[in-house]
C-alpha positions in Angstrom: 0.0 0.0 0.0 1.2 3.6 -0.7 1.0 4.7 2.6 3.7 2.1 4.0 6.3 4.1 1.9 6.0 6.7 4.6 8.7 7.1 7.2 7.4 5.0 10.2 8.8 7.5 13.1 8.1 6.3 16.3 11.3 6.7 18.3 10.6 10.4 18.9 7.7 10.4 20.6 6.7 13.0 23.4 7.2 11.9 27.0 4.3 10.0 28.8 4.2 13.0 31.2 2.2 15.0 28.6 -0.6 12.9 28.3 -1.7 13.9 32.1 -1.0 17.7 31.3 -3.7 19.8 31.8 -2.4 21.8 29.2 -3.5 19.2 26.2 -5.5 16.9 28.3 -8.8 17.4 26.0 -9.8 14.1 24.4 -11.8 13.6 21.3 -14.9 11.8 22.5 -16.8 11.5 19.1 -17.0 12.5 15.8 -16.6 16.3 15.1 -14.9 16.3 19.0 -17.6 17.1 21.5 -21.7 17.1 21.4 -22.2 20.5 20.0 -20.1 19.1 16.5 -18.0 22.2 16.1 -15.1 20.6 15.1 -12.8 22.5 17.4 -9.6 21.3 19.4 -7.7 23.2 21.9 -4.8 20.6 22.0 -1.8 22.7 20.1 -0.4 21.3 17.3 2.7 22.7 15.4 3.0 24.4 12.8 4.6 21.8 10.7 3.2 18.6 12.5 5.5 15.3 11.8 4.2 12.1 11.3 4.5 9.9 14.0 3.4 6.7 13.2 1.3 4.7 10.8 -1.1 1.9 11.1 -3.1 -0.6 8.6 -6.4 -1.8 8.6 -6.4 -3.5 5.0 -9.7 -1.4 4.4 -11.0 1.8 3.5 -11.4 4.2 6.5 -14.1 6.6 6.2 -14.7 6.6 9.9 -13.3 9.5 12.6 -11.2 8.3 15.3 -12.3 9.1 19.1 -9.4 9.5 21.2 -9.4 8.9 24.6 -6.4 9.2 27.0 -3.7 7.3 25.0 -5.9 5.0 23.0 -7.3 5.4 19.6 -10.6 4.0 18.5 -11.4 3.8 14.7 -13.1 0.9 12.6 -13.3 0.5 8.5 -14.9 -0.6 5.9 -13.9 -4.5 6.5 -15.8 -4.0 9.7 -13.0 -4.4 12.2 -13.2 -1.5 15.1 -9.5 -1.3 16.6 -7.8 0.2 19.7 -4.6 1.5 19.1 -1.9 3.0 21.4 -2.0 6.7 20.7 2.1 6.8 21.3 3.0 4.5 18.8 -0.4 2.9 16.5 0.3 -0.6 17.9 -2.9 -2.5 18.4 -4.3 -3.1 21.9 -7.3 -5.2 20.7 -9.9 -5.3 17.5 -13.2 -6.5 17.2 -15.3 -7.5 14.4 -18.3 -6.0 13.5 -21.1 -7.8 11.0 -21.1 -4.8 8.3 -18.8 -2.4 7.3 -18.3 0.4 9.4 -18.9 4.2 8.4 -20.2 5.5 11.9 -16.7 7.1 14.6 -16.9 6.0 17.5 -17.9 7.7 20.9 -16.6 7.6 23.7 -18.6 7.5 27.2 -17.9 6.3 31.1 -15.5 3.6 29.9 -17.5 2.5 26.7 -17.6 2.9 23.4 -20.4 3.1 21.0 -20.1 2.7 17.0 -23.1 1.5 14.1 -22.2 -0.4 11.1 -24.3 -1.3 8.0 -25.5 -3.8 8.6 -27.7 -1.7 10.8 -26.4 -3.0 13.9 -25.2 0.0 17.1 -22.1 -1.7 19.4 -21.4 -0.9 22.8 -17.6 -2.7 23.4 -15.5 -2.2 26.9 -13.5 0.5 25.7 -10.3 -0.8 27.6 -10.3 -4.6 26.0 -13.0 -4.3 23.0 -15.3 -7.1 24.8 -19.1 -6.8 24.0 -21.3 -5.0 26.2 -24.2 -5.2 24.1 -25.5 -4.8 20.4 -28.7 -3.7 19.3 -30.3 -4.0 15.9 -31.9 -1.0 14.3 -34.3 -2.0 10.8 -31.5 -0.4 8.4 -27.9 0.6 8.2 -26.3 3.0 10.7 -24.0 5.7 8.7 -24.7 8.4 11.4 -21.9 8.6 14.8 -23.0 8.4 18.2 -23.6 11.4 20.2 -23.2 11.8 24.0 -25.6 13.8 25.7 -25.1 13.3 29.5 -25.3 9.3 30.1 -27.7 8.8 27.2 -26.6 7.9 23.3 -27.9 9.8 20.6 -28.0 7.8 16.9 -29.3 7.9 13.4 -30.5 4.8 11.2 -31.7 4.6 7.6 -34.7 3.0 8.7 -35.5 6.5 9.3 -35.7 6.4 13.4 -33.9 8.7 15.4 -32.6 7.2 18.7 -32.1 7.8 22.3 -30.4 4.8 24.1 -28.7 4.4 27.9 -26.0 2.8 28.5 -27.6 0.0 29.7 -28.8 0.0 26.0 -32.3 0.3 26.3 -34.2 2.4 24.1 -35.3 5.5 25.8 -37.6 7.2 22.9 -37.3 7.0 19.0 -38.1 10.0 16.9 -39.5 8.6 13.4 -38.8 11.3 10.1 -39.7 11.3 6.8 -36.4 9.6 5.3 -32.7 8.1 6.1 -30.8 9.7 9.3 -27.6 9.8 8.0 -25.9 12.5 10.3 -24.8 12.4 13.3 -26.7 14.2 15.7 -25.5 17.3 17.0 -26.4 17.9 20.9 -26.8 21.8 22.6 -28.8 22.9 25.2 -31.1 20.2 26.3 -31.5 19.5 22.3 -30.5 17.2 19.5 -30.6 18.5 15.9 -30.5 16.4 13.4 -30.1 16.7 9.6 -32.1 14.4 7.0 -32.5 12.9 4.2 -36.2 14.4 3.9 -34.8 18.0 4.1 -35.8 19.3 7.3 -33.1 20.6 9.8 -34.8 18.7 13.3 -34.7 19.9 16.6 -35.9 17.5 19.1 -35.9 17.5 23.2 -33.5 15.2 24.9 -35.5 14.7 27.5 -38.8 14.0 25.8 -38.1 13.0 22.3 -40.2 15.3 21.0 -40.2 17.9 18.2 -39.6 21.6 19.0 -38.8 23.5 16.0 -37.9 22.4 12.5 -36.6 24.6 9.5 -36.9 22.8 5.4 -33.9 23.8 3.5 -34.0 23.5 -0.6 -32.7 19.6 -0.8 -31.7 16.8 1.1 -28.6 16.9 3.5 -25.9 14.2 3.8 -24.4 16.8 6.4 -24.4 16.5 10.2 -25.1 20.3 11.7 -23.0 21.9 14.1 -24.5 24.5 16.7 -22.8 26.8 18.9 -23.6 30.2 20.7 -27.6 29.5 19.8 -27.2 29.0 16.4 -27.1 26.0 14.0 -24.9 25.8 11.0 -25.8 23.4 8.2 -25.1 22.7 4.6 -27.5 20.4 2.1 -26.2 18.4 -0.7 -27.1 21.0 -3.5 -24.8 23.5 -1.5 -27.6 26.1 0.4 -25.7 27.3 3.6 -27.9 27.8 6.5 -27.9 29.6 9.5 -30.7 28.4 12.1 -31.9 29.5 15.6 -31.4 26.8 17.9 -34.4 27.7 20.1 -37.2 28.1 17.5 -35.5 26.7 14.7 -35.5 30.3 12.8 -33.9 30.6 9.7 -31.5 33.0 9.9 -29.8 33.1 6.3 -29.0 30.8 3.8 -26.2 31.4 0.9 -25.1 29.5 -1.9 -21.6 27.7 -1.4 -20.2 28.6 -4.7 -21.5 26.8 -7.5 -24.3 24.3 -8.7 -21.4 22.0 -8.1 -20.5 22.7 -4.7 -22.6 20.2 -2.7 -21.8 20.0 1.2 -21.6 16.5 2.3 -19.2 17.7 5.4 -20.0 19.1 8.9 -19.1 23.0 9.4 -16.0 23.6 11.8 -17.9 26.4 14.0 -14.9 28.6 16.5 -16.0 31.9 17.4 -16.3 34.1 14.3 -14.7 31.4 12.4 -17.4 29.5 10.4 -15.9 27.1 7.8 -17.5 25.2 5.2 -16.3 22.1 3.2 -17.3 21.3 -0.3 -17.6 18.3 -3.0 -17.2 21.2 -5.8 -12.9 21.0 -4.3 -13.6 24.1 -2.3 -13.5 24.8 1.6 -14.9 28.5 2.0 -15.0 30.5 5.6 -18.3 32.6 6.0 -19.7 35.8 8.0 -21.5 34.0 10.5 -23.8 36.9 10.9 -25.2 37.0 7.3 -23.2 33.8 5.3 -21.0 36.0 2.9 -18.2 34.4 1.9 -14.8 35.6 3.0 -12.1 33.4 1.5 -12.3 30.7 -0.6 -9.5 27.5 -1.0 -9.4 24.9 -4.0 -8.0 21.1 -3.7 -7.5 19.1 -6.6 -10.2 16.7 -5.4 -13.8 16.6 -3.3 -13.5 18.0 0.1 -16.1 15.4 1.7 -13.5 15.5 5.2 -15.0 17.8 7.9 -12.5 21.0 9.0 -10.9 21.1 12.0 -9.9 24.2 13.8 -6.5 24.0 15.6 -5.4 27.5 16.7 -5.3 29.4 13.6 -4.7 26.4 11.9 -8.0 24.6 9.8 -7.1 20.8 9.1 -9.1 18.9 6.6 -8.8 15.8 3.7 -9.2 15.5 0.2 -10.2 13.0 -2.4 -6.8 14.7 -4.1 -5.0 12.8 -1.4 -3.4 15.1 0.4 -4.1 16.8 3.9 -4.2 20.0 4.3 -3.1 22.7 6.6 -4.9 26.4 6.1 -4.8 29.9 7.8 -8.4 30.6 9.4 -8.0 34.0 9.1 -6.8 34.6 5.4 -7.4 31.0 3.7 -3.4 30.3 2.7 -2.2 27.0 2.7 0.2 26.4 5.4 1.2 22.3 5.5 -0.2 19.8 3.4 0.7 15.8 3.3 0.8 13.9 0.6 -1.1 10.4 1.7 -1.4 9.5 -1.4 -5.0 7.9 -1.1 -8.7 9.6 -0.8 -9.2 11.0 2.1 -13.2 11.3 3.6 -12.6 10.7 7.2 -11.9 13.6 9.9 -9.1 14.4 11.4 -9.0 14.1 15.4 -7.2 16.1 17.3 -6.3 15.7 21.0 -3.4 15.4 23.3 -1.5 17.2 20.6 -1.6 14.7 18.1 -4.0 14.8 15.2 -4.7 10.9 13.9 -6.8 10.7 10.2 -7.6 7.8 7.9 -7.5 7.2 4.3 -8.9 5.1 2.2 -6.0 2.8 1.2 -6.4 1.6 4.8 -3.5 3.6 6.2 -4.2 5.0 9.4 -1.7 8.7 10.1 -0.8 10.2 13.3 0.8 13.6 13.1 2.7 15.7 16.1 5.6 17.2 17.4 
């Protein structure tokens, strides 16, 4: 595989001590980082990270990692769900799922949680991958688990939202109109979802019922991402939306760029930084107060990999192959890695390493 051409560093790693630093201690719990599905880390990466280590799975990756402490959870498309050592991408154990697997992992009070397609949600001892217990939803799961306090938010295509514990009992269901293919984003006593059917859902936790919905112009593949009350979301024809969180408001809604600029990505949401990715080769940073565009960057290939904001770094995949580094502010490319393979999963960043896979099967950690 192309990736095993890559230098294999793993002599120079950092010191044990700086995985109990406060400084970086912030782990990547599930896709997109935390609930709210900002895409934001606030573990420091350099300017010019280094790659650390490599790992194969023998499949495609499309799946986030969740990275907790020094372990790395990610599965693939040959359905295998894998620990490895954050430190140096040896395995600790791997498990086999009965479908392939899309859906990143979460990570919650020593579990973790992951669907595959065969339409089947896992819950697996996150510190030796043993079975907890497995429940069967009536289609494939595509969407990632969600924490929201000790209850597990996740999509199926048989067109049930769901709220499990961690017992896994079903708590409520919330039936829509189509697939749920995103994962659902969790604010304020709320879960939004995304689907298939159009509509931009907002849904008590508590209840399972609907509070607010907004229809955008076409169908989203797109998980949304909320922060500071509002909800930022991008369908498959490339609208841009801005929604209120508590009434489900539309705010505005832009074009991406082009008739070809379809969003299949979440939004990275940080402060004024609002950052969308498209499959038109394009990630664009917008005025979150009325969705102008403010810079624009162009990749040889579909950006279908969700941004990650670092710093002032953004951090992001491309079917070109390459990973890239950006400035938030201006848009100029500041790093980019050659993997050599399509890349659709999102990076993870935490404990100042940022881990991504591609889909030769190579797994990629990068740090200092």
């Amino acid at each position: 595989m192309r990736f095993m051409k890559h230098l294999i560093a793993i002599g120079t790693l950092l010191p044990a001590i700086l995985f109990s630093s406060p400084a970086i201690a912030q782990n990547w719990t599930c896709f997109r980082g935390s609930p709210g599905l900002t895409g934001v880390s606030d573990s420091p990466l350099p300017a010019k990270p280094k790659l650390l280590w490599t790992a194969e799975t023998r499949a495609e990756v499309k799946a986030t990692a969740a990275i907790w402490g020094d372990r790395v959870y990610i599965g693939d498309q040959n359905g295998v769900e894998r620990c490895l050592n954050l430190r140096t991408g040896k395995k600790i154990w791997s498990f086999r799922a009965r479908g392939p697997i899309s859906s990143s992992a979460c990570v919650l009070n020593g579990a973790i949680y992951f669907g595959d397609e065969d339409g089947f949600l896992y819950s697996l001892n996150a510190a030796n991958g043993r079975k907890r217990w497995i429940y069967q939803t009536g289609e494939e799961i595509i969407s990632s688990p969600t924490p929201a306090g000790n209850r597990i938010l996740v999509g199926s295509y048989d067109y049930y939202l769901y709220c499990f514990g961690e017992s896994g009992k079903v708590i409520w269901k919330y039936h829509t109109q189509a697939q749920v293919n995103c994962a659902p984003c969790v604010a304020d006593g709320r879960v939004v979802i995304a689907g298939c059917d159009g509509f931009v859902r907002i849904i008590s936790i508590a209840t399972g019922r609907e509070i607010a919905r907004a229809k955008a112009k076409s169908n989203f593949a797109s998980s949304a991402a909320c922060a500071n009350g509002r909800i930022y979301v991008a369908c498959m024809e490339g609208e841009m939306l801005c929604i209120r969180l508590a009434d489900g408001h539309i705010l505005w809604s832009k074009p991406a760029l082009s008739s070809n600029d379809g969003v299949k990505a979440c939004a990275a949401v940080k402060g004024d930084n609002v950052l969308f990715a498209t499959d038109g080769n394009h990630v664009v940073r917008v005025n979150p107060n009325n969705g102008r565009i403010m810079w624009t960057f162009t990749c040889q290939g579909e950006v279908n990999s969700s941004p990650v904001i670092d710093g002032g770094a953004a951090y992001f995949g491309s079917d070109d192959g390459n990973l890239y580094a950006v400035n938030v502010a201006n848009g100029k490319g500041l790093w980019r890695f050659p993997a050599g393979a399509p890349i659709k999963a999102s990076p993870a960043v935490a404990w100042g390493r940022l881990v991504i896979g591609t889909g030769d099967g190579g797994v990629y950690c990068f740090g200092k």
